[in-house]
C-alpha positions in Angstrom: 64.0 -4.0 -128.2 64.0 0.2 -128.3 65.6 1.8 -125.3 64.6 5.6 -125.3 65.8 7.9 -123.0 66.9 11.7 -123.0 70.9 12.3 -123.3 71.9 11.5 -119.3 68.9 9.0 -118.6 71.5 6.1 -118.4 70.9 4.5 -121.3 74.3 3.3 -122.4 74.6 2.6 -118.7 71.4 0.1 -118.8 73.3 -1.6 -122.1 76.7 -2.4 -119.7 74.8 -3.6 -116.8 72.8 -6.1 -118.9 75.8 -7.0 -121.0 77.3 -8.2 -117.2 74.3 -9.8 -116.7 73.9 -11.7 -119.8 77.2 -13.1 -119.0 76.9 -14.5 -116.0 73.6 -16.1 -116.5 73.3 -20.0 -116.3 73.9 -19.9 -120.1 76.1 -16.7 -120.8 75.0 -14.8 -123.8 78.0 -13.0 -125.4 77.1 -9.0 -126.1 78.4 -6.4 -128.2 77.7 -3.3 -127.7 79.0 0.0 -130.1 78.1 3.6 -130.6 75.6 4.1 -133.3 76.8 7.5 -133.0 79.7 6.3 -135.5 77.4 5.8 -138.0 76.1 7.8 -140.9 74.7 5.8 -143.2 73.3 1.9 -142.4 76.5 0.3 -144.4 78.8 2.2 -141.6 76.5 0.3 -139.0 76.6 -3.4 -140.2 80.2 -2.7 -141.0 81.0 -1.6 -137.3 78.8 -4.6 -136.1 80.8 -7.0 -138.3 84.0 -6.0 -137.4 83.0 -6.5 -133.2 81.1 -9.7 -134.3 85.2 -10.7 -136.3 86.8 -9.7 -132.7 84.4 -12.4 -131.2 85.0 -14.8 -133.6 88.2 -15.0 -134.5 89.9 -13.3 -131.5 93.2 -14.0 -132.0 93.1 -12.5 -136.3 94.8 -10.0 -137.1 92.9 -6.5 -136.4 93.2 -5.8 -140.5 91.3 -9.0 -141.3 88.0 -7.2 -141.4 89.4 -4.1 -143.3 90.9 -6.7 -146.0 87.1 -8.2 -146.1 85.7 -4.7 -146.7 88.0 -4.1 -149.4 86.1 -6.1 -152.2 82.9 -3.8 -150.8 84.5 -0.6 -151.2 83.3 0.6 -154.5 84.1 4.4 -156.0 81.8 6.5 -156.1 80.0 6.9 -159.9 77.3 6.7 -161.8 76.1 3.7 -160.4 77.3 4.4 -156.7 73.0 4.4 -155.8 72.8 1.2 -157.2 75.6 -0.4 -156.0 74.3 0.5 -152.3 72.0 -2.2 -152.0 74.1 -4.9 -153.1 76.6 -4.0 -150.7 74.2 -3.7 -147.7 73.2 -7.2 -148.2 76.8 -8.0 -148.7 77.2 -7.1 -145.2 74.1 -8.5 -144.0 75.7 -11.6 -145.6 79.0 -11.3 -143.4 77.3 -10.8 -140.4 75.4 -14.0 -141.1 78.6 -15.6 -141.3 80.3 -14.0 -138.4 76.9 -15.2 -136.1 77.1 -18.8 -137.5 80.9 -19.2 -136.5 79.8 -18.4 -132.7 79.2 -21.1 -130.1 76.1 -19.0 -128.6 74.0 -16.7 -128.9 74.9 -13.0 -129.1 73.3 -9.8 -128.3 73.8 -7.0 -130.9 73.7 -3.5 -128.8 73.9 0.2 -130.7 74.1 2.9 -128.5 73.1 6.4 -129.8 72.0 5.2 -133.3 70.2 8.3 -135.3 66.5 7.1 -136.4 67.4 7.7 -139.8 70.0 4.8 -139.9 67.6 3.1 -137.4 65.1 3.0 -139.8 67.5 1.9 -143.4 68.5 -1.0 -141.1 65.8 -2.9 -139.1 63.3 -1.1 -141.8 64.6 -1.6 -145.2 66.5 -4.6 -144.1 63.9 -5.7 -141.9 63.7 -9.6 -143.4 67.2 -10.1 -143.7 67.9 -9.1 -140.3 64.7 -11.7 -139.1 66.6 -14.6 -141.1 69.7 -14.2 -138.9 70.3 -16.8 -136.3 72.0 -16.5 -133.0 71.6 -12.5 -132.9 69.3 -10.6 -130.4 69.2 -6.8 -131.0 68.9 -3.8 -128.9 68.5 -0.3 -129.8 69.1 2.9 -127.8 68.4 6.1 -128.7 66.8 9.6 -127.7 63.5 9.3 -126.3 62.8 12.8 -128.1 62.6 11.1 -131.5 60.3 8.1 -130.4 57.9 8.7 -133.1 60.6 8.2 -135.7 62.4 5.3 -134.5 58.9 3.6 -134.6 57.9 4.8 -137.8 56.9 2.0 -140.6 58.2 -0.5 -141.2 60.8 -0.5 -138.4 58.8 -0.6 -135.7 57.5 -4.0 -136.7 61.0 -5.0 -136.3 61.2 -4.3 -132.4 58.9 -6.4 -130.3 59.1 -4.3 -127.3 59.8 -0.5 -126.0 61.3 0.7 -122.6 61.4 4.1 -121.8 63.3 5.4 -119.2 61.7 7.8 -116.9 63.0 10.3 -114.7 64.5 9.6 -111.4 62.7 9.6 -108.2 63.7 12.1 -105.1 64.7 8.8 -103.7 66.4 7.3 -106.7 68.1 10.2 -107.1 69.2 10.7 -103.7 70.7 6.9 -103.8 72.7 7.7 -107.2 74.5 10.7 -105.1 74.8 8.8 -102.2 76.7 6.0 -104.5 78.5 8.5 -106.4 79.7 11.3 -104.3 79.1 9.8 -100.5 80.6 13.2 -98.9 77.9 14.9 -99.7 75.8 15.8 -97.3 71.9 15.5 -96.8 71.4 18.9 -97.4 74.1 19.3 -100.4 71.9 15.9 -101.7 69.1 17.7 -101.6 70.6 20.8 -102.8 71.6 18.9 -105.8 68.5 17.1 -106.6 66.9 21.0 -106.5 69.7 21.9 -108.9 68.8 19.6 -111.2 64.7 19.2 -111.0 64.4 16.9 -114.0 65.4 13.4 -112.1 68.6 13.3 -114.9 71.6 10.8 -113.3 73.8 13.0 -115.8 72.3 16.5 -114.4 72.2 15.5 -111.0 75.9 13.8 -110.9 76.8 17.4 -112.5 75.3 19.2 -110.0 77.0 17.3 -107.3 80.4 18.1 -108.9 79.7 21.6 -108.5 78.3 21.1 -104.7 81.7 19.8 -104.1 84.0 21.8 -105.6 82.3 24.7 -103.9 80.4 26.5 -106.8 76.7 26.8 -107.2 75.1 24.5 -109.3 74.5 25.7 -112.5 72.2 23.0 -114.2 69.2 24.3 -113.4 70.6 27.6 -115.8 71.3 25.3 -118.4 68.4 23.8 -119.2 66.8 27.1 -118.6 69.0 28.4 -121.7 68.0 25.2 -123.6 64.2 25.7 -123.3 64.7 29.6 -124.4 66.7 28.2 -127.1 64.1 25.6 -128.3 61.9 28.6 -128.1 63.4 30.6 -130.2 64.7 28.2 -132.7 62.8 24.8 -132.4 63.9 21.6 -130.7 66.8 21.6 -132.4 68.0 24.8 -131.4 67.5 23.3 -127.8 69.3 20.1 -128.2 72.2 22.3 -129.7 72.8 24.6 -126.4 71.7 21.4 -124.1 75.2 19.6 -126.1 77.0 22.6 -125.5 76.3 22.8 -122.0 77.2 19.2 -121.4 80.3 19.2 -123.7 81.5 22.6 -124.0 82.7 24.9 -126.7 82.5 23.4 -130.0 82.3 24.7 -133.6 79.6 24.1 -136.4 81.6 21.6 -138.0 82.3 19.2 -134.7 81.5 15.7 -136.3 80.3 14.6 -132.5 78.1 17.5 -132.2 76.5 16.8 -135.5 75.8 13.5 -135.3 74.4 14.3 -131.6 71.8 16.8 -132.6 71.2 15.5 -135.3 71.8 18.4 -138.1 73.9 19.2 -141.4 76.9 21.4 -140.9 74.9 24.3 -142.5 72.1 24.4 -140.1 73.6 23.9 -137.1 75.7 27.1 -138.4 73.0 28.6 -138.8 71.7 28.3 -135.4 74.8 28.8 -133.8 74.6 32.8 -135.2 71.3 32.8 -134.6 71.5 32.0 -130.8 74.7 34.3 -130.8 72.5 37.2 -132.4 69.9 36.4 -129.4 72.8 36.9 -126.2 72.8 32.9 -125.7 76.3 31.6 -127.1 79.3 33.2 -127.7 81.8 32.6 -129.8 85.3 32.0 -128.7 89.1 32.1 -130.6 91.0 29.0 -129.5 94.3 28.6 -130.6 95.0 24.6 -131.0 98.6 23.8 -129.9 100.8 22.4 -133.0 98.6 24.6 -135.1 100.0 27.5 -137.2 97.5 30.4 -138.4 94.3 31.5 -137.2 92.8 30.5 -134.1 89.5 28.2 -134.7 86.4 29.6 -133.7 83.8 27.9 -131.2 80.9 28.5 -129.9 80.0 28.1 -126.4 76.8 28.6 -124.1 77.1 32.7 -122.6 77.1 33.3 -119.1 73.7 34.6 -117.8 74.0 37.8 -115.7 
């Protein structure tokens, strides 16, 4: 299964609350559930996914028993460092055939935030040799704004199903601030849903922070920024000031922010002077405590006048 959603719809959310469920069923299905956002490369992903799947079956090994089994994988870069690749992938699809035949039940294999590049080298190129693993039932989260990609050939033979997460209702959302923030008035509930206009839990739970500590909400300007950005510099541009806004100052070579929008270093540079050049970031001097020299550079969404 594919869970899309935008950054905020509750998708790693959704993954918790069915890993609860799953184990409390009449047969309880174990779940493991890591950030895809870890990975570059679909030899980082199975390796993550073996060493959770180790945890589960052999709990009580020492945590350096998986980095002792990847040792014999880790091969120096060369010559033949392109061929090598796909011996070690099925290497690892190998260990996590054995880690899933060790368990007493069934478990289900959650990524969180994978990129559809890796999406697609995995449950694409590895497509059969993930089929012929027993015991394993996988989910896939990732950004609703890439759908065509994450179903691209031959991946999206690999997925029997797609949920998409879809905006809150006024009522939905008025029952997520009533569950998270229940001082908030009806008309500061309201106020917030108005703030946020796009039926985002993420958004709207931001906008109720602001409500309450006595600041106007400024989500609505955000997005505002991020559309202008998108605008002016493509979809990419936008997801780059929608991660600033969310996260805060950051600089081009953030290894979160990169993997999050989804760019090389040099690009997102690039945009990052480019959306300076137009009055929509700044660029701050932050001096890192411990650190001697010259304060790091960041770049940061510019108030609006």
């Amino acid at each position: 299964m594919v869970v899309l959603g935008e950054p905020g719809s509750g998708r790693t959310s959704l993954l918790n609350r069915v890993a609860w469920l799953l184990a409390r069923e009449s047969e309880p299905r174990d779940s493991v559930i890591v950030s895809g956002e870890l990975a570059r490369d679909p030899a980082q992903l199975l390796g993550v996914l073996g060493a959770r799947l180790q945890r589960l079956t052999e709990p009580e090994a020492p945590r350096g028993r998986w980095l002792q089994d990847l040792q014999a994988l880790a091969l120096p870069d060369g010559p033949f460092g392109d061929v090598a690749q796909p011996a070690i992938l099925m290497e690892l699809v190998d260990l996590l055939g054995d880690r899933l035949a060790a368990l007493a039940r069934g478990v289900c294999l959650m990524i969180d935030g994978i990129s559809p590049t890796v999406a697609h080298g995995v449950f694409g190129g590895l497509r059969n040799e993930l089929w012929a693993l027993e015991g394993a039932a996988w989910v896939v989260a990732g950004d609703i704004a890439e759908r065509p990609l994450y179903r691209e050939p031959p991946a999206d033979a690999f997925f029997a199903r797609t949920v998409e997460l879809a905006p809150l209702s006024a009522n939905d959302a008025a029952k997520l601030l009533r569950a998270h923030a229940p001082d908030l008035s009806d008309e500061q509930v309201a106020q917030a849903i108005a703030a946020d206009g796009t039926g985002n839990p993420r958004r709207l739970l931001r906008a109720a922070a602001d409500i309450q500590a006595g600041i106007s909400p400024t989500v609505s300007a955000a997005d505002g920024l991020a559309r202008r950005a998108a605008d002016l510099g493509g979809p990419l541009a936008g997801r780059l000031v929608a991660y600033l806004a969310d996260n805060g100052p950051a600089s081009a070579s953030d290894e979160r922010l990169l993997r999050q929008v989804g760019a090389s270093r040099q690009r997102v540079s690039q945009l990052m002077h480019q959306l300076e050049s137009a009055g929509l970031l700044e660029t701050l001097d932050v001096h890192e405590p411990g650190r001697r020299g010259r304060p790091s550079r960041r770049f940061a969404v510019k108030p609006q006048s």
